[in-house]
FIDOSE-620426 format. One record per residue (C-alpha): z, x, y; residue in three letters. Coordinates in steps of 0.25 Angstrom, whole numbers, padded with zeros to 4 digits, always signed. Example, Ala and Ser with C-alpha at 12.3 -4.5 7.8 and 13.67 -1.06 7.14 Angstrom:
+0031+0049-0018ALA +0029+0055-0004SER 
# end
This chain:
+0000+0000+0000UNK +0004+0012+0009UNK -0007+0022+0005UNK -0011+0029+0018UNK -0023+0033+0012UNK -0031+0023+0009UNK -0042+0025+0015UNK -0055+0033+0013UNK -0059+0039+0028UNK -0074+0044+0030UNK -0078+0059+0032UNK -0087+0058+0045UNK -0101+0064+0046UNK -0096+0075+0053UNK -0087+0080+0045UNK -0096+0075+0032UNK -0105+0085+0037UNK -0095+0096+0040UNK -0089+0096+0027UNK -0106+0098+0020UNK -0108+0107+0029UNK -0096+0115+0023UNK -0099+0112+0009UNK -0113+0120+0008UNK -0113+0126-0005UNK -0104+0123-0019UNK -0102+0139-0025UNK -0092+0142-0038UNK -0077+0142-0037UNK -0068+0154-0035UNK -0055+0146-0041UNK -0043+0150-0032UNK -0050+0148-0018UNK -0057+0135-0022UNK -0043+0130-0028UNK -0036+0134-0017UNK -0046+0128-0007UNK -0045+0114-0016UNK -0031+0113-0014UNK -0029+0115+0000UNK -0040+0105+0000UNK -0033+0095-0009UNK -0020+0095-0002UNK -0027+0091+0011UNK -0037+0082+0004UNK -0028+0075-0003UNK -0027+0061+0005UNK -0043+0063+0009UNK -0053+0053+0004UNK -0068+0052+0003UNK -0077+0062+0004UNK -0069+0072+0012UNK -0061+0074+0001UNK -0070+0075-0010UNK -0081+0084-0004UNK -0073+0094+0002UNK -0064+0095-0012UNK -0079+0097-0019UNK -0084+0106-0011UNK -0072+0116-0013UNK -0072+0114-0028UNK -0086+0122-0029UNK -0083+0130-0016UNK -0081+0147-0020UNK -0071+0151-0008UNK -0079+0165-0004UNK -0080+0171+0007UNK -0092+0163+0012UNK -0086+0150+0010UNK -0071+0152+0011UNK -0072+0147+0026UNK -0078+0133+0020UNK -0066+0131+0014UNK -0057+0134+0023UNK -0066+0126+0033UNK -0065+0114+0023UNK -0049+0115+0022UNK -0048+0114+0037UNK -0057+0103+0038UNK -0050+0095+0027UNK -0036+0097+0032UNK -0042+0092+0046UNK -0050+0079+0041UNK -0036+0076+0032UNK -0030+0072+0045UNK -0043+0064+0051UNK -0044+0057+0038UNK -0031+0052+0037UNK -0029+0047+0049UNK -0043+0040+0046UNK -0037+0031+0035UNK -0036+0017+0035UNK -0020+0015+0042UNK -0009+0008+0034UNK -0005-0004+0038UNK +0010-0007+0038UNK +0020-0018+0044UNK +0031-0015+0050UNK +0041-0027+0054UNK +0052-0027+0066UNK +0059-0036+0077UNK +0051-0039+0088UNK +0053-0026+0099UNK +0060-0018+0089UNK +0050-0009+0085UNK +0041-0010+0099UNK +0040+0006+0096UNK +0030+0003+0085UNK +0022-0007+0091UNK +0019+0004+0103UNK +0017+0015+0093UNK +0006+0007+0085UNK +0001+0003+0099UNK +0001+0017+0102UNK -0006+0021+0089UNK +0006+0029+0082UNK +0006+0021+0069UNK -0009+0024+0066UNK -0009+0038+0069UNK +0000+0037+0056UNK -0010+0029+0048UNK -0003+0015+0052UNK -0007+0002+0056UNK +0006-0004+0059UNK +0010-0018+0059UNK +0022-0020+0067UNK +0027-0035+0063UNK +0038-0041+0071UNK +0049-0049+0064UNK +0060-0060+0068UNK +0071-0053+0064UNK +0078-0039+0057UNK +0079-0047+0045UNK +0065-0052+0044UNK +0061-0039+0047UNK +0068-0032+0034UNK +0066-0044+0024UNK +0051-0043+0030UNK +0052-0026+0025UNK +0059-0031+0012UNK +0048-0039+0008UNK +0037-0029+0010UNK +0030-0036+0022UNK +0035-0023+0030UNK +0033-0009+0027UNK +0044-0006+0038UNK +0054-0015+0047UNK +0058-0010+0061UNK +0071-0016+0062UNK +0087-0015+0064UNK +0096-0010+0053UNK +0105-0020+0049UNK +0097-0030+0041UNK +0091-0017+0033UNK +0103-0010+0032UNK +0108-0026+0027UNK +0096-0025+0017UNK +0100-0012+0011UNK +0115-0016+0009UNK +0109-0027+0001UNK +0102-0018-0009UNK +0087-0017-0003UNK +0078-0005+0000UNK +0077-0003+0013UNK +0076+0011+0021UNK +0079+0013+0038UNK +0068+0024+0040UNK +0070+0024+0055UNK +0079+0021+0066UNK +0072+0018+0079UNK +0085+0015+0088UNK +0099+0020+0081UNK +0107+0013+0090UNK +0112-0001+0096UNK +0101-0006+0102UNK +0107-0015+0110UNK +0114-0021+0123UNK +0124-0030+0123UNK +0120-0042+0135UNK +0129-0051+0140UNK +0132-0062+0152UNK +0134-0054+0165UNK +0148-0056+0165UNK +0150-0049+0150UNK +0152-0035+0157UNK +0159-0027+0145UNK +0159-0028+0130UNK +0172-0033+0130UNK +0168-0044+0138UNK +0161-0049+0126UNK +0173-0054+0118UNK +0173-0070+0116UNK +0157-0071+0120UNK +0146-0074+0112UNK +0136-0065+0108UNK +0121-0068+0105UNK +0117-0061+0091UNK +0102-0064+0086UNK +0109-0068+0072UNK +0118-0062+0062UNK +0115-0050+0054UNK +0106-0044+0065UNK +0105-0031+0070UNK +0110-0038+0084UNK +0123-0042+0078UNK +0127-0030+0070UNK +0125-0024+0085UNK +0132-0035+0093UNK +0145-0032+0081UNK +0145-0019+0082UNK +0145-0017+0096UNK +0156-0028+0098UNK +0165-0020+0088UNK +0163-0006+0097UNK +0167-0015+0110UNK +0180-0019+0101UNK +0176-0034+0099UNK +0176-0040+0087UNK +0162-0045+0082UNK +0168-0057+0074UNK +0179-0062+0084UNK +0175-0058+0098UNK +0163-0064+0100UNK +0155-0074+0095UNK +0138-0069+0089UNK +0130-0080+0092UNK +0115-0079+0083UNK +0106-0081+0095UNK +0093-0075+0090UNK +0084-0064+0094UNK +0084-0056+0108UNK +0077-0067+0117UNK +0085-0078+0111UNK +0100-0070+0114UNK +0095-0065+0130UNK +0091-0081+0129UNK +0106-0084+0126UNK +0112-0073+0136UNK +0104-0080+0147UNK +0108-0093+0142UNK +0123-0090+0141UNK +0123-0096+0130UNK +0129-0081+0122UNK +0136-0070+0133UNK +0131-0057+0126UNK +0120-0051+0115UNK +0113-0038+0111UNK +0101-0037+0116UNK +0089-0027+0115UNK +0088-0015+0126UNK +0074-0021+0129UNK +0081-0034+0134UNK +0090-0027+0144UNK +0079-0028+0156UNK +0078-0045+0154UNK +0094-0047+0153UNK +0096-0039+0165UNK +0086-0047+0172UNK +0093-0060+0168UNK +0106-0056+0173UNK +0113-0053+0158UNK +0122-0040+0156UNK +0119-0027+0148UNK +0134-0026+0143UNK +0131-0012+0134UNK +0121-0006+0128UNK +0124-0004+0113UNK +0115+0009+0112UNK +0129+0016+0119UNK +0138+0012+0107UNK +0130+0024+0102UNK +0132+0018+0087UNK +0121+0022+0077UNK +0114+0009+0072UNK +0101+0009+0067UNK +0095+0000+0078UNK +0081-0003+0074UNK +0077+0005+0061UNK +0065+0006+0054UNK +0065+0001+0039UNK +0057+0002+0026UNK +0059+0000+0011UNK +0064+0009+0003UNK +0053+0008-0008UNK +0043+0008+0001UNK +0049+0023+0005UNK +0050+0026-0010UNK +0036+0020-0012UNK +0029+0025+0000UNK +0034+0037+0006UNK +0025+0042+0014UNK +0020+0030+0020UNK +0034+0027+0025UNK +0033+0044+0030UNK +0020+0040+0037UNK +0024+0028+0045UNK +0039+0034+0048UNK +0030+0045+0056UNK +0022+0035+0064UNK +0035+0026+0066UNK +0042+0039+0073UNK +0028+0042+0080UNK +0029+0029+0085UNK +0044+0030+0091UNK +0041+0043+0097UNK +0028+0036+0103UNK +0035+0024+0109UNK +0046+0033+0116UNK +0035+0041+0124UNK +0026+0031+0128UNK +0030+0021+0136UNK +0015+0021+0141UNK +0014+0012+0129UNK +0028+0007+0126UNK +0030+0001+0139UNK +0015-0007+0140UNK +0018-0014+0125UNK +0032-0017+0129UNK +0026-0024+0141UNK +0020-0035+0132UNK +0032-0040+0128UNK +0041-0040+0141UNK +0039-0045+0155UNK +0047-0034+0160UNK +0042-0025+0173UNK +0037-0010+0168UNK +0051-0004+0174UNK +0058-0015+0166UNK +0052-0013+0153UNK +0052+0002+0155UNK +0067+0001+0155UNK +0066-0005+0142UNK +0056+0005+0135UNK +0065+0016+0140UNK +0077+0009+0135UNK +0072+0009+0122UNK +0068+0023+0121UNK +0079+0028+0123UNK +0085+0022+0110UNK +0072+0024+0102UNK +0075+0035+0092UNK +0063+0045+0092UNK +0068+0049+0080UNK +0071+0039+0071UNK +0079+0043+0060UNK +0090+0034+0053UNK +0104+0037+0052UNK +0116+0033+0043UNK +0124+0030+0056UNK +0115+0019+0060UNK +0114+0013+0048UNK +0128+0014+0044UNK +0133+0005+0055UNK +0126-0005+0051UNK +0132-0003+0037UNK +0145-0004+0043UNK +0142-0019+0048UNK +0139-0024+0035UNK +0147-0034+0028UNK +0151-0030+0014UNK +0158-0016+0011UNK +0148-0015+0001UNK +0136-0016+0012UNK +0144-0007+0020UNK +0145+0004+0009UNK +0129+0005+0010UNK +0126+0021+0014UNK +0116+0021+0026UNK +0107+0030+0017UNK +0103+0020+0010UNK +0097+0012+0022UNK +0089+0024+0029UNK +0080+0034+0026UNK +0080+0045+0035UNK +0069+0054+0025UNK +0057+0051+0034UNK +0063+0054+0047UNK +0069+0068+0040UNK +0068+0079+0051UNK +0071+0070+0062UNK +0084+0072+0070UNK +0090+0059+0070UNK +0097+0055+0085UNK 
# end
């Protein structure tokens, strides 16, 4: 399903030509120059197709290497370790889905915009999806080669026996800020309120928890969650009064300053590790298909990398989603930058707090290294 090379590129004219021109006579062998000739040529020629590959491996099969035509040989190496990187890149691009929540994983979008992903041989499809747990049942049941998603539903997944791998941590941090009513100035402040979640069992929550508890409020007993629904619908209930307070996304912080609301903290300064936004796989798909998972895992850091040096390009496709001013909107791109990992390796630590939220002593005895795979990230200084 994954085979990168699938198809069978044509030799031009040109080179067709050059490649005859090279091979003008066939002479008598002396073994240990031709066999060393054909296994430099084999290791290179090895995912070639079509003619290429055959005439050139013929032609060195009957070729003496004298002094006459020793330069042929050399000329024909050179020339085959050169078209091996024109040829791969003129096969046919794997296509391959990958599913996430809304602008979660606008970093993709820009770098397929941008042409990353098919510099690697990808034609990526990047599907967006109701919610964190659509989004892994949607990788569970194949639909997905990868989800771009928070943690705590996979880490969820993994305590209850399936197969799941975080290959990449985009953001390893709270991203989050707690916005209240105007007249909510501190976290204290909170206590007796009610707090808009989207629903239980969300990233949002396990946040919204875990900061109450660092503040010294109790979760359960302080305040009162309220299942509001998705970002939009919970600014809704803020402006409504109908809840005082809720996490929302950095992005938002421009539009709730407009309306008049109050940026109480940023979460980032709580500077707790928490695998924010991850990127996720199966695990068989890793046993099955290692190198297909390698390949994109390259494009997908390429594409980070590409998104935090150009906002040229970020900033216009963000645009088409926001009524913003440019001043405005680049507020939120930098914003984001500054909590988007270059270099995306997973850690124990982000994981493991999440572990510590779940509710059975046996789910919180899971060890983190089962839910990450740092291997294709190795050489990579984590931050």
């Amino acid at each position: 399903m994954y085979d990168m090379y699938t198809a069978t590129p044509e030799v031009s004219p040109r080179l067709e030509r050059l490649c005859r021109n090279l091979a003008d006579g066939r002479l008598s062998s002396r073994a240990n120059a031709r066999d060393l000739a054909l296994k430099i040529l084999r290791l290179r020629l090895r995912t070639l197709r079509g003619f290429l590959a055959e005439f050139i491996l013929s032609f060195v099969e009957g070729l003496e290497i004298t002094e006459k035509n020793w330069m042929k040989v050399l000329a024909l190496t050179v020339l085959t370790f050169l078209l091996a990187v024109d040829l791969v890149h003129a096969q046919a691009l794997t296509t391959i889905r990958v599913a996430n929540i809304g602008g979660t994983s606008d970093h993709i979008q820009v770098a397929i915009n941008g042409g990353i992903y098919r510099k690697h041989g990808f034609d990526v499809e990047n599907i967006q999806v109701g919610s964190s747990a659509t989004v892994v049942q949607s990788l569970i049941a194949g639909e997905v080669s990868f989800a771009h998603v928070g943690a705590v539903p996979v880490v969820a997944a993994v305590a209850s026996g399936i197969d799941l791998k975080i290959v990449a941590v985009f953001i390893n941090r709270f991203n989050y800020v707690m916005v209240t009513l105007p007249d909510l100035q501190k976290p204290q402040d909170l206590k007796g309120k009610t707090l808009a979640i989207s629903r239980l069992g969300s990233g949002d929550e396990f946040a919204t928890r875990e900061a109450l508890r660092r503040w010294g409020l109790d979760p359960d007993k302080d305040v009162r969650l309220l299942q509001v629904g998705l970002t939009m619908a919970r600014l809704a209930a803020l402006q409504g009064r109908h809840v005082q307070a809720s996490l929302l996304s950095p992005p938002q912080i421009v539009e709730v300053q407009r309306m008049g609301l109050n940026v109480m903290a940023d979460l980032t300064d709580l500077d707790v590790e928490y695998a924010h936004y991850t990127l996720v796989t199966k695990g068989s798909l890793i046993a099955e298909n290692r190198p297909f998972v390698d390949r994109f895992m390259r494009a997908y850091v390429d594409g980070i990398k590409f998104y935090r040096s150009h906002p040229e390009v970020a900033i216009p496709y963000l645009r088409k989603f926001s009524k913003q001013s440019e001043a405005e909107l680049r507020i939120v791109y930098e914003n984001l930058r500054k909590r988007i990992r270059e270099e995306p390796v997973p850690t124990t630590g982000g994981v493991q707090t999440i572990i510590r939220s779940l509710r059975t002593d046996k789910e919180k005895e899971l060890d983190p290294r089962r839910v990450i795979d740092t291997s294709f990230l190795a050489g990579v200084a984590a931050r």
